[in-house]
N, C-alpha and C positions, 0 to 999 in steps of 0.2 A: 677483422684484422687477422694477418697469420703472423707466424711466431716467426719467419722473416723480415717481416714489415717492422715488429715492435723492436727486435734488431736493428736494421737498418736508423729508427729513430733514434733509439737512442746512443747509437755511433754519430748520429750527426752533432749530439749534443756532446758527446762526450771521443772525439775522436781522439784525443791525445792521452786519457787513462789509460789507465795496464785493464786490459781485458780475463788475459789468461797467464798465468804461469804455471810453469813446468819447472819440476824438481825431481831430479833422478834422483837424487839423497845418497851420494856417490862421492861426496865432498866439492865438487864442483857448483860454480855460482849455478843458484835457478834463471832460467831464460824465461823471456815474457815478452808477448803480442802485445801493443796498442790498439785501439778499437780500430783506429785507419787501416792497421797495416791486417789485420781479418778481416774485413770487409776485401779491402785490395784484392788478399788472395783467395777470398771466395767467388768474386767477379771474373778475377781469371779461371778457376775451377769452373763457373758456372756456362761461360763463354766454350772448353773444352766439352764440357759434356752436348750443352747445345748441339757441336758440328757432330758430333760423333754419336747421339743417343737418335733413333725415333722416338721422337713425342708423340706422337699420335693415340688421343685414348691416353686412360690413367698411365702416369710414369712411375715406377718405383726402381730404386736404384740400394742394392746393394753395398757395405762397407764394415771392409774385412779388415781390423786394423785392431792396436792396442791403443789405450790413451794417451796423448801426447798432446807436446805444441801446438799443433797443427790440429785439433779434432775441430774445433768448435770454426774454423773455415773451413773444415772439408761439409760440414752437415747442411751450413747456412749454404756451402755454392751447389749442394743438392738442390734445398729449397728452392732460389732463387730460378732455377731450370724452367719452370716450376717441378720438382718430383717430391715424391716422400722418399726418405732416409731408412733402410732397413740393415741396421747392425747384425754381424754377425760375428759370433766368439771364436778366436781362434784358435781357442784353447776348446773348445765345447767337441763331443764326440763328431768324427766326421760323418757319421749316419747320421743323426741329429741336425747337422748344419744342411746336408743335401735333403733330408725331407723336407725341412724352412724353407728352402732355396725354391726345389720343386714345387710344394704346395701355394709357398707366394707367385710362383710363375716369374720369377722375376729372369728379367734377359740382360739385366747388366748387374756387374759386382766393383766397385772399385776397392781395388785391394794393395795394403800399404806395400809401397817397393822392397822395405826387408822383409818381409810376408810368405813374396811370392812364391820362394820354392814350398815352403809349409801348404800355401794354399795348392798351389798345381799338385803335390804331393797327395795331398787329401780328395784333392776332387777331377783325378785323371781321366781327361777325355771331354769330363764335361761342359768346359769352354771354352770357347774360341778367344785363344789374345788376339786384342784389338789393336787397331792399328795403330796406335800410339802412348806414348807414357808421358804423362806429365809432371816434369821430371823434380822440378824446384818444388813442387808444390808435394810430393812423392809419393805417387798415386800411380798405379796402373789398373786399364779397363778392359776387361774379362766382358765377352758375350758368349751368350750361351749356346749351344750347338744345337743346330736343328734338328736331330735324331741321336737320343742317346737309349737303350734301349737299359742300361746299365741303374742309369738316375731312377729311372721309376719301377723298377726291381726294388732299390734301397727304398723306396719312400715306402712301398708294402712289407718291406721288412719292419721297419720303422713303426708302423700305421698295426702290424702283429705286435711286435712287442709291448704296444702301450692296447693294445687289446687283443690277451690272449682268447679269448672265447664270448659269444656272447654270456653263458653260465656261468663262469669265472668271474667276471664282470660285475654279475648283480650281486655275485654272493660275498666278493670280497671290498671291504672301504678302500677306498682308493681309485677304484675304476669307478668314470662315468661314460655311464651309453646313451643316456637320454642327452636332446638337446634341450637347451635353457630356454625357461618357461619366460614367456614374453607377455606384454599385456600392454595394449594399445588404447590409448582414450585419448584418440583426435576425430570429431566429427567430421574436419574437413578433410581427413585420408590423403596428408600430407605425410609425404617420403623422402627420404635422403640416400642416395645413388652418390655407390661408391666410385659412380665415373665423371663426375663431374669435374671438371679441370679444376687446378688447383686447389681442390678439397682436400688432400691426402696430407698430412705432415710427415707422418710414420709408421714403421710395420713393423709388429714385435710377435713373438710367440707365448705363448705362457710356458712353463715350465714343464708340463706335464707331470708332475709330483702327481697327481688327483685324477690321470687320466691320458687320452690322447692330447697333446699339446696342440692347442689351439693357434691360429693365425688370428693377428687382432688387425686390421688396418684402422687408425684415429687421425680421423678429420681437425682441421685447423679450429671448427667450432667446438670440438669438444674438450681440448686439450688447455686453449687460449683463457676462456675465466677460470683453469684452475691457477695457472701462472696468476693471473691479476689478484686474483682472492689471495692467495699465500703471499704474492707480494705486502698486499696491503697487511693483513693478522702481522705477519712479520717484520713491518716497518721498515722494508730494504731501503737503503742506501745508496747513493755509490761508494759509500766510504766501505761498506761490508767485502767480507774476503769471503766465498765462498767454497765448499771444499765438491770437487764430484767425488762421492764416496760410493756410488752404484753402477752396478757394469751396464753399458751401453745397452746390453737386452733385457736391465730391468726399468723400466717405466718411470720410477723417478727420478733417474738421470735425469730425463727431459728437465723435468721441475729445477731438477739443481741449477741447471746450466741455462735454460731461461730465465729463472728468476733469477740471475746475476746480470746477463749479456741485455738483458730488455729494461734495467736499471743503474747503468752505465759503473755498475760493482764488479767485482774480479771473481774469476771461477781457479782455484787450484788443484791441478792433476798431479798424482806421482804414480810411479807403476805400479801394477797392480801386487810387485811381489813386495814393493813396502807394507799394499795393506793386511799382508798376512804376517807384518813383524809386527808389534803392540809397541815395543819400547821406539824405533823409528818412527812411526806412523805419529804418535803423540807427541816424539822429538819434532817431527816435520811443520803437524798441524798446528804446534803451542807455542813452539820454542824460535824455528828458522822462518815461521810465519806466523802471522795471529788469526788467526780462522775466527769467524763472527759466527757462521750459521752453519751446523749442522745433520743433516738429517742421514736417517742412520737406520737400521733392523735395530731392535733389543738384542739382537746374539750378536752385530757386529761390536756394539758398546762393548755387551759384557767379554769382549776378546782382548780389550784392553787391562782388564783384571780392576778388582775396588780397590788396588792400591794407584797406580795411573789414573783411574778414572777420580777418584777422591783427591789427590797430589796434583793433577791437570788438568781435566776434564771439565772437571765441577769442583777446581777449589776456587778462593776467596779471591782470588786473584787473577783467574780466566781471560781470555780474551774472549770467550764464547759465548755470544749474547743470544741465539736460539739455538736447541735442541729439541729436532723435532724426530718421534719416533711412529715408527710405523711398518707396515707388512707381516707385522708378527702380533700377539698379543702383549699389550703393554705390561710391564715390569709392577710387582706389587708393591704397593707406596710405603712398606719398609726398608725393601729392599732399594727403593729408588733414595731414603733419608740418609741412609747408612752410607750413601755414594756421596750425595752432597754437602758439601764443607757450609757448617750457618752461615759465612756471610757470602755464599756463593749469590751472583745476582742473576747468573741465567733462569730463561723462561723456558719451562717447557712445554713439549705440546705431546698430544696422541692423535696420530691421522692415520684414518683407515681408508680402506678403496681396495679394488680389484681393475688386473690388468685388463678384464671386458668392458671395463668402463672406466678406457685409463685420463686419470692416475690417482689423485685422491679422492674422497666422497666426504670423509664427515672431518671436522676439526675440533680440538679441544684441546683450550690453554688452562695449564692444571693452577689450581691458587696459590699463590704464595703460602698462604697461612697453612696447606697442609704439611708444609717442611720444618714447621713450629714444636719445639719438644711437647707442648701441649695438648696436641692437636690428637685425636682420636685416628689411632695406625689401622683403622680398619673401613677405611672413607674409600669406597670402590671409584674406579675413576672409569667413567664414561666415552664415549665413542665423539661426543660434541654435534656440533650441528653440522647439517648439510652446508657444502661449498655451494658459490657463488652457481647457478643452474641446475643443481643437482636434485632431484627430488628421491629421497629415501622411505622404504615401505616394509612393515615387517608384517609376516602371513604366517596364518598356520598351514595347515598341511593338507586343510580345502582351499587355500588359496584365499581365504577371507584374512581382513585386515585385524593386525591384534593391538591394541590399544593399551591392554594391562596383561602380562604375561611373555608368554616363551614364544618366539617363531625364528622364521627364517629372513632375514635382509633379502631386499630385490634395490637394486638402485638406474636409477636413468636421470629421465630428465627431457625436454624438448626436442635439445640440441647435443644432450649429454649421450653421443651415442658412437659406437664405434662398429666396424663393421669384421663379422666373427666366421673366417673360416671361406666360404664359398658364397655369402649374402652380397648380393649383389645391390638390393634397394631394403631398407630397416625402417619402418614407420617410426615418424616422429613422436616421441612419447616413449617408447621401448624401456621395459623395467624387465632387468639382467638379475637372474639367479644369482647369489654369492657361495652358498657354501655354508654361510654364518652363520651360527644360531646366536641369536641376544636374547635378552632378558628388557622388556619394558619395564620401565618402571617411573612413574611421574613425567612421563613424557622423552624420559632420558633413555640411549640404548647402554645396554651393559654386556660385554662381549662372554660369552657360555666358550666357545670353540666350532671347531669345520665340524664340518658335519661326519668327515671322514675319520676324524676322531672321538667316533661315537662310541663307544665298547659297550658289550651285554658280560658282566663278569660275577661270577657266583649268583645268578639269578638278577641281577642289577644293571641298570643301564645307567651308564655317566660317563662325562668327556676326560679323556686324557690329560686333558688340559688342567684339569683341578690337581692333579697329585702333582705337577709340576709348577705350580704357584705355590702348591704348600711347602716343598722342597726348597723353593727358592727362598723360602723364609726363615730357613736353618742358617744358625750363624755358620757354621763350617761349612757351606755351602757355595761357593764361588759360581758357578752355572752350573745347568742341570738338562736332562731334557729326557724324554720317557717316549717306548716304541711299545708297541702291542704285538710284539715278536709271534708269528704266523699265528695270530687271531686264539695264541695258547696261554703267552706267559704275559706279564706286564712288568718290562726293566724299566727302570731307572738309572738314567748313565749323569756321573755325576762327576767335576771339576770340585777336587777337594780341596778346601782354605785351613791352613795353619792342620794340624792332628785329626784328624777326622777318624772316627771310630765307628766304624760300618755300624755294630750293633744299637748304640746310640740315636744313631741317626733314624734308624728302621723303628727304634721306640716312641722317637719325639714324631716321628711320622704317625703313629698309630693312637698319639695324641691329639692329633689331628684332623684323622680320618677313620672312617668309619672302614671298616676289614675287606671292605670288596674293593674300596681305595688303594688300600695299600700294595707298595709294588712287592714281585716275588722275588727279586735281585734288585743287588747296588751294586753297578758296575761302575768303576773308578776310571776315569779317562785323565788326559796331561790337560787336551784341549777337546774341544767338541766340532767336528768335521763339518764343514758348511758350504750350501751350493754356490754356485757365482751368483747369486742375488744377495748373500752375506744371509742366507737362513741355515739354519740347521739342518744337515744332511740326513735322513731318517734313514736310506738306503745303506750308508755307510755304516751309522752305526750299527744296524740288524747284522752287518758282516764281522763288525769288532766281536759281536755276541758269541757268533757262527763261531768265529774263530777258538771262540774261552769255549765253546761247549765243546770242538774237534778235540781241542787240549785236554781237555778233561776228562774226555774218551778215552784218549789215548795213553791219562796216567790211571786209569780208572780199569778192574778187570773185574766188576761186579757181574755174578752171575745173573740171567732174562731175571729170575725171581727176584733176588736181592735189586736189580736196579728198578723193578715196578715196585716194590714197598719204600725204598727210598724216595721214589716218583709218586708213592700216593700220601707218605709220610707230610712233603713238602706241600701239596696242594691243601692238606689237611689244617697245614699250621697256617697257609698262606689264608683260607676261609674264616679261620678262628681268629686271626689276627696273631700267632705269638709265633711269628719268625723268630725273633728275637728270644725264644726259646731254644736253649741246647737241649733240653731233653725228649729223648723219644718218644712215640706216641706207642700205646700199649696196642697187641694186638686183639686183642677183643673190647675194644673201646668202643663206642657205638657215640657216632657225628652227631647225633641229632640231641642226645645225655648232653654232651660235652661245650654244647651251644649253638653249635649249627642251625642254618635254616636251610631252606629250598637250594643249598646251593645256589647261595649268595650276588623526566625534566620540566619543570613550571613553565607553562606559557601562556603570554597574552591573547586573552580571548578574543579580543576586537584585532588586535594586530598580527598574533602569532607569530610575536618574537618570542624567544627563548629569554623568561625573567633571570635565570639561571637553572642549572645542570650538577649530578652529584653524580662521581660514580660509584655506585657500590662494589659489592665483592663479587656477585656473581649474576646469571642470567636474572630478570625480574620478571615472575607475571603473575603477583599480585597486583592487586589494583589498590591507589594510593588512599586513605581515610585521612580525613581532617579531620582532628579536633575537637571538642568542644567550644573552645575560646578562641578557635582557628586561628592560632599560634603554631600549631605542630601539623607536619604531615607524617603517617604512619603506615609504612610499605614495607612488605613480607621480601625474604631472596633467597635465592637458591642455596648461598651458602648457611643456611638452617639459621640467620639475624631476622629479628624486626627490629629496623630503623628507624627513629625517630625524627626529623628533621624540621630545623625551623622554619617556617613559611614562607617567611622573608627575606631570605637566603641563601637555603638548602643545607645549611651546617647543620654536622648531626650535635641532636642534645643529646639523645641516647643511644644503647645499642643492647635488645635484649638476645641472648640467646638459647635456639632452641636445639635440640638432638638431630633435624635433619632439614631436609629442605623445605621453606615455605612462599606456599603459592598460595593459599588461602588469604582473601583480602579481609582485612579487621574491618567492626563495625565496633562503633559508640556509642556507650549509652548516656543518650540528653541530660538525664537528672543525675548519672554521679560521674561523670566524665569516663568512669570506666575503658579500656580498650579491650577486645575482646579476639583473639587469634587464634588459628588452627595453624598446626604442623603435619606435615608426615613421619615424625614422631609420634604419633597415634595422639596424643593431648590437643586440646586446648586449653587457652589458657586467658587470665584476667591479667591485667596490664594497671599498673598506676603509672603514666608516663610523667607525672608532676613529683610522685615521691620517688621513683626509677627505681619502685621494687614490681614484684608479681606478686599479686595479693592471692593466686588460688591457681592449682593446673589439674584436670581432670584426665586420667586415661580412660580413652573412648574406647577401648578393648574392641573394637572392630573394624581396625584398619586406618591408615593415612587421614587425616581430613584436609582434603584438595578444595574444599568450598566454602563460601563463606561464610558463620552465624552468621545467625537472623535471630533479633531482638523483638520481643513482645512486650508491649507496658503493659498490658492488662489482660491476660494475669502476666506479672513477668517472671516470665520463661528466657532464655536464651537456648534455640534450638541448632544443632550440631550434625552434620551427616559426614559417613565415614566411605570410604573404598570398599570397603569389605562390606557396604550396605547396612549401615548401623544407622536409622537416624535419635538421636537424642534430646530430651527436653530436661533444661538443666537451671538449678537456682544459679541466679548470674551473681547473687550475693555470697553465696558461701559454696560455691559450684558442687554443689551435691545432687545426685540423677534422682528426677522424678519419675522421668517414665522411657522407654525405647522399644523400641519396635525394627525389629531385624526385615530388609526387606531382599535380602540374599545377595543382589545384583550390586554394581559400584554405584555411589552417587555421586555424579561430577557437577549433579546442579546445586546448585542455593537453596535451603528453602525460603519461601516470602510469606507470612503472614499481614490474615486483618484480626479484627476482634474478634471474629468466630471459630475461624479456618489458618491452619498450616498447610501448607502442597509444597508437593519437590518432585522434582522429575528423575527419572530413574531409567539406566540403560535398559531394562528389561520393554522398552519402551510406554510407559503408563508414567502419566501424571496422578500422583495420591493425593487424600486429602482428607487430614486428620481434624478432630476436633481438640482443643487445647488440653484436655483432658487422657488425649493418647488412642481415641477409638477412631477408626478407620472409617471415612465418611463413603467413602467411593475410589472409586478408580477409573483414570479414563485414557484408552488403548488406541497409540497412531501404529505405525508401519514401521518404527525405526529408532534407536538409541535417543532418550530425551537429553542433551548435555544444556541446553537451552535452562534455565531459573525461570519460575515464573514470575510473571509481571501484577501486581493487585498494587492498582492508583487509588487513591483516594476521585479521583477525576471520575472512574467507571468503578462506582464500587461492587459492582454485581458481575463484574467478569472478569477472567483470567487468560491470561496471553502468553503464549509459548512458542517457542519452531522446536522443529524434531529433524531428525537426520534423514527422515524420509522426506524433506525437501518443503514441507508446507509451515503455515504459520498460523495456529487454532488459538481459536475466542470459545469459553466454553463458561458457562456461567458457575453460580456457587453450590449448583446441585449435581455439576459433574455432566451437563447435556453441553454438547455443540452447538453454537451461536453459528459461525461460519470456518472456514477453513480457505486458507488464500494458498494457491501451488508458487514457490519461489523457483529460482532457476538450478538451485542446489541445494545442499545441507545445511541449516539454521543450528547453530550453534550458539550464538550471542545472546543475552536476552531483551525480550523486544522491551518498547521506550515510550510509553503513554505522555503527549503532551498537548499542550494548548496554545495559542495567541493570537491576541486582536489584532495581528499582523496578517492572521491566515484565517479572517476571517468567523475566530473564535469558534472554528471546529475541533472537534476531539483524535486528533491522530495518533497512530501507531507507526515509529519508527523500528524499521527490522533488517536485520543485514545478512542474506548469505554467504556462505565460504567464498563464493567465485566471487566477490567483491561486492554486488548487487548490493546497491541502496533503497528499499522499497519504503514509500509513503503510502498507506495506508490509512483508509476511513475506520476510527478503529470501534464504530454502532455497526455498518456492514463490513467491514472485510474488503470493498471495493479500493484500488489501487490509485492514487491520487497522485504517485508522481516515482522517477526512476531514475538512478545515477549508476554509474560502473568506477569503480576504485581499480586503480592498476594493479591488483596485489588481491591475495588471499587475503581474507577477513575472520579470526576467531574470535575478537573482541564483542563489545556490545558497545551500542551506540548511546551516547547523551546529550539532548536538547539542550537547550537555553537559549529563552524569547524562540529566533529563528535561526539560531548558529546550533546545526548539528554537530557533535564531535564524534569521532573514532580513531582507533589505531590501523591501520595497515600491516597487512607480512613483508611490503617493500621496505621498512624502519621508517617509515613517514607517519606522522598524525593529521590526521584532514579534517578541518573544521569546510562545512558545509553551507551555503546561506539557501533559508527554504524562505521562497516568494511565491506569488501567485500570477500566473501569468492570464492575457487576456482573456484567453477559450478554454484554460483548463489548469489545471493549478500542477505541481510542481510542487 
């Protein structure tokens, strides 16, 4: 489908709605399209460009205009050509707009009829007016001149300025000279060519903030499920009002204006010089409209100031049913409680992406309960999951995949792919540099900062981005934002709330941060300077600096000596931390005395109907535990609950809470019903789900525990492993440690005991294997991280069944020797599934599932393969039998029960 097509449909369903409105905010009534009458006139738009453009080969068609009535038919009668749509700002520098123009190659511009002299003004010579205007619709079409020798002079003016040198380059943040690191995993050496007719939707540039401004062309496949997905997250309507808050050259325009016009919802425009009034703009959006969704920078929000934004925005009484934030780093969940009024009902979200892979990549809808007075203000809020195709990957800086820890974001996808600069054909699979450093941590990303905001300051490397989340955390603080003024000083430029007393502010800062943090100025602004994508302007501000130090200069007649001891005076306090100190520094003081360093859901088994459904509060992946009296089911969740729920049901009887997220599945013990749970809270913990207290909680002093106890009758033991490689052997009656054993590396697997033997798999890739007593029996070495638990049946009780991420699937008996070893088609992850039935002949099988979905039957005395299935979907679960009905989860959100038979000539 293209983003035409989904148009088109749903005008057919909805041709009589208001599509679009336009409000000058001038006192005059808003005027507004029906979905008929934009279709109408992009048929006719489409029909003009037809007689008058060559199609021949990719079309892209320029358009030079402000927002109005008329946009969302001029772009669809692009479409419809078939061409892609490439905006151009008319407000943007005209060297800027002629390198776009040049480097797109583009040979036609339509450009709005009040425009024209602006545009011919700016781009003299360079195109030929075309033979016609089309006048109602108020468009004129510009071709480009066959020889301009003028046009490609500016584009290397252009092409110097965003790189003055290649030296300059490496040694300043900000420039990039490398091109983006790609990474290809398609066997079948499938490609996508950007000339394929009707591929193209649109052509944007990035910004060049970070470098030479790139040319993005994005195909109808890559752009079309982020529409669908954000549709759906965001339960569009057609009753919703939509607002375009983003200028046509940033990328989630698109998103605004599709996800309204492909849901037969309304998109509202006003110009663009309302959105630089706060008290209009919120007049327009709240008051003479009711705006349902919208999505927005953190610096455009915070433009509205926490008095608007708390009085309209987000009070009790909003029309505003989504806010969603994105292109920037999200807002600190203080700062975000302090904006919203208790009984505000909007939802909000934090969505990231890059324009090389436009337009969103990950989502994430924040919980209600964190806007709760009770609720712990220090709950970091995450990146969310990969959209609807997108597959996201963080690397260190070998390029290898980092699982717990810091790296870099790469994001793509099959189809997820756009085409960057002068690529002509881009393998399918293509995973695109970001810039972003996260932070992993239980499977969730947690955003660090660009890369280009990396600083080395007093011996110390950290991201800019931290002193400006702590800033934003000061009550006197209205907005903020922080520059690394030529790689010397670190400002802080700050929109000041109610009295704000510089010296104060610099102290609670250094309450907060440790001294190589803290900035060496507070610079006071009215507002904070922002580019047309509504981000903060960093160029702008370095010149407000420029300006206060020219001024300072110029009231200043400190002799060369007197102004280097004031200059060493200030670097001296700014290392110590006591700006906030008036008194001078003595001159035979000595830095290093004074404290310096180095310079610084239940379902029917047979049927697989759904018995019923609960929702909890946040992602799930623990796995569910019954009971004792299999009355209750009892399942871990992200939002740091374990839930209790009746079986019969799904109503909860309980709800225990822990300090963080849990994913660790509970196990029961038979003789005192006990439940038994891990946190990422470093504890585990003992459960009386019948008296709904907690009889005992142990800190595992070495990291999260992500897996699940494992209970021993005899002796009983309940053993414990942790992240940080702690495994634990614990009284499960009075939870006191008998023994532990550090084994350095994370442990994501289970351990499984019998009456002799404990094993747990370990990323360092070795299965261990202790005696109940604590003494290390053996060890045994595959190729590759073990997340896989092991398997010990009572059915085979002399061997032990594991996969590892080097792709195979080992039988290795109780002395630690290899039985066999079976190669799968990928990484085994799951834990494999010993079972039996006179249905199959009452042989002893092993069920195993790899990542790529692969369902492997295995003989599990040889290791020989006894039968094979493919699941549409990635697979990290583990599979379970019963009689002949396999089950498992899928990464499509499917559960697939399995029936295993025997067929004539070979079994299955």
């Amino acid at each position: 489908m293209t983003l035409q097509e989904l148009v088109n449909q749903a005008a057919s369903l909805y041709s009589d709605r208001k599509a679009v409105w336009f409000d000058e905010c001038s006192g005059k009534p808003p005027t507004f399209y029906t979905y008929a009458t934009v279709v109408k006139l992009a048929v006719e738009l489409t029909a003009f460009l037809q007689k008058f453009c060559d199609q021949r080969g990719k079309c892209e068609i320029g358009l030079y205009c402000y927002p109005g009535i008329n946009l969302p038919s001029w772009i669809l009668g692009i479409l419809q050509v078939p061409a892609a749509y490439s905006p151009i700002d008319p407000d943007a520098p005209p060297m800027l707009s002629t390198y776009f123009m040049k480097k797109s190659n583009l040979q036609y511009v339509l450009v709005e009829n009040d425009k024209l002299n602006k545009f011919r003004m700016s781009h003299v010579g360079y195109f030929n007016h075309n033979s016609s205007t089309i006048e109602h619709i108020g468009l004129t079409l510009f071709q480009m001149s066959s020889s301009n020798t003028d046009l490609n002079l500016q584009v290397k003016n252009v092409t110097s300025k965003y790189e003055p040198s290649k030296a300059m380059a490496s040694s300043q943040p900000g420039y990039t000279i490398r091109p983006d690191q790609t990474e290809v995993k398609t066997s079948e050496g499938a490609y996508m060519a950007v000339g394929q007719k009707c591929s193209l939707a649109y052509v944007l540039h990035t910004s060049g903030t970070t470098g030479i401004p790139k040319i993005v062309r994005v195909p109808h496949k890559c752009i079309v499920p982020n529409i669908q997905h954000l549709k759906s997250i965001f339960e569009i309507t057609r009753d919703d009002l939509l607002f375009l808050a983003s200028p046509l050259t940033f990328d989630p325009s698109v998103v605004e204006l599709f996800i309204a016009l492909t849901s037969g919802a309304s998109i509202l425009i006003v110009p663009n010089t309302i959105k630089m009034i706060p008290v209009e703009l919120s007049a327009a959006l709240f008051h003479h409209h009711h705006v349902t969704v919208l999505q927005a920078t953190p610096t455009l929000l915070r433009r509205f100031g926490a008095h608007i934004i708390k009085s309209t925005v987000l009070s009790a009484n909003t029309s505003l049913r989504v806010l969603a934030l994105g292109g920037e780093a999200f807002p600190i969940l203080n700062l975000l409680k302090s904006w919203k009024h208790k009984e505000n009902k909007t939802t909000i979200f934090n969505l990231y992406g890059i324009t090389e892979v436009s337009s969103w990549a990950t989502c994430y809808k924040i919980p209600e309960e964190v806007f709760t007075d009770d609720f712990r203000t220090d709950f970091p809020i995450h990146l969310g999951s990969p959209l609807l195709g997108t597959k996201v990957e963080v690397r260190d800086a070998n390029g290898s995949a980092v699982l717990e820890g810091e790296g870099q974001i790469f994001i793509g996808g099959v189809e997820r792919i756009c085409f960057l600069d002068d690529e002509v054909t881009v393998p399918m699979g293509t995973m695109r540099e970001t810039g972003d450093f996260v932070r992993v941590q239980n499977a969730k990303f947690f955003f660090l900062g660009r890369k280009d905001n990396q600083i080395k300051r007093h011996g110390k490397r950290f991201n800019i981005e931290w002193l400006q989340q702590a800033a934003e955390g000061l009550c006197q603080v209205e907005a903020c934002a922080v520059t690394w003024y030529q790689q010397e000083k670190l400002i802080l430029f700050v929109v000041p709330k109610d009295d704000l007393k510089e010296k104060e502010v610099v102290k609670e800062l250094q309450k907060r941060l440790p001294a190589y943090a803290v900035p060496d100025e507070l610079v006071l602004v009215k507002a904070l300077p922002l580019t047309s994508h509504g981000k903060v302007d960093i160029s702008e501000l370095n010149k407000i600096y420029q300006n206060r130090l020219n001024s300072r200069r110029r009231d200043s007649k400190l002799s060369g000596a007197e102004e280097l001891w004031e200059r060493l005076q200030y670097l001296w306090k700014s290392a110590l931390g006591l700006l906030g100190d008036s008194a001078g520094i003595s001159k035979d003081a000595v830095f290093l005395h004074s404290g310096g360093d180095s310079l610084q859901a239940a379902i029917d088994l047979d049927l697989g109907e759904v018995k019923w459904e609960k929702n909890l509060g946040d992602r799930i992946e623990s796995s569910a535990c019954i009971s004792k009296c299999g009355n209750f089911i009892v399942v871990g969740c992200y939002d740091g609950l374990v839930y209790v729920l009746q079986s019969s049901d799904g109503e909860i009887h309980w709800t225990f809470v822990t300090e963080d997220t849990v994913k660790s599945s509970a196990v029961v013990d038979p003789s005192s019903g006990l439940v038994y749970i891990g946190s990422h809270d470093q504890h585990v913990y003992s459960l009386d789900i019948y008296k709904k207290e907690c009889m005992w909680k142990l800190h595992c002093e070495g990291g999260a525990v992500f897996s699940s106890p494992c209970l021993s009758s005899l002796p009983h033991h309940l053993y414990v492993a942790t992240l940080g490689g702690l495994l634990l052997a614990v009284n499960p009656m009075t939870g006191s440690k008998i023994w532990k054993s550090f084994l350095r590396k994370p442990l994501f697997s289970s351990p499984h005991c019998n009456e002799k033997y404990v094993c747990i798999g370990c990323v360092d890739g070795n299965l261990y294997c202790y005696t109940h007593s604590g003494e290390k029996v053996w060890q045994f070495s595959t190729n590759g991280p073990v997340f896989s638990s092991p398997c010990i049946s009572s059915l085979t009780k002399q061997e032990i069944f594991f996969g590892s991420h080097d792709c195979f699937i080992y039988c290795c008996n109780m002395e630690g020797n290899l039985l066999w070893k079976f190669k799968a088609s990928s990484s085994v992850y799951g834990t494999p599934f010993v079972f039996q039935s006179d249905d199959l002949k009452n042989k002893i099988l092993l069920a195993a599932i790899s990542t790529d979905g692969k369902v492997w039957i295995l003989n599990a005395k040889s290791g020989t393969a006894e039968g094979v299935d493919k699941l549409p979907g990635e697979v990290f679960s583990s599979p379970v039998v019963w009689g002949t009905k396999l089950v498992v989860g899928c990464r499509n959100d499917y559960v697939y029960c399995l029936d295993l038979y025997i067929q004539e000539k070979k079994n299955s």
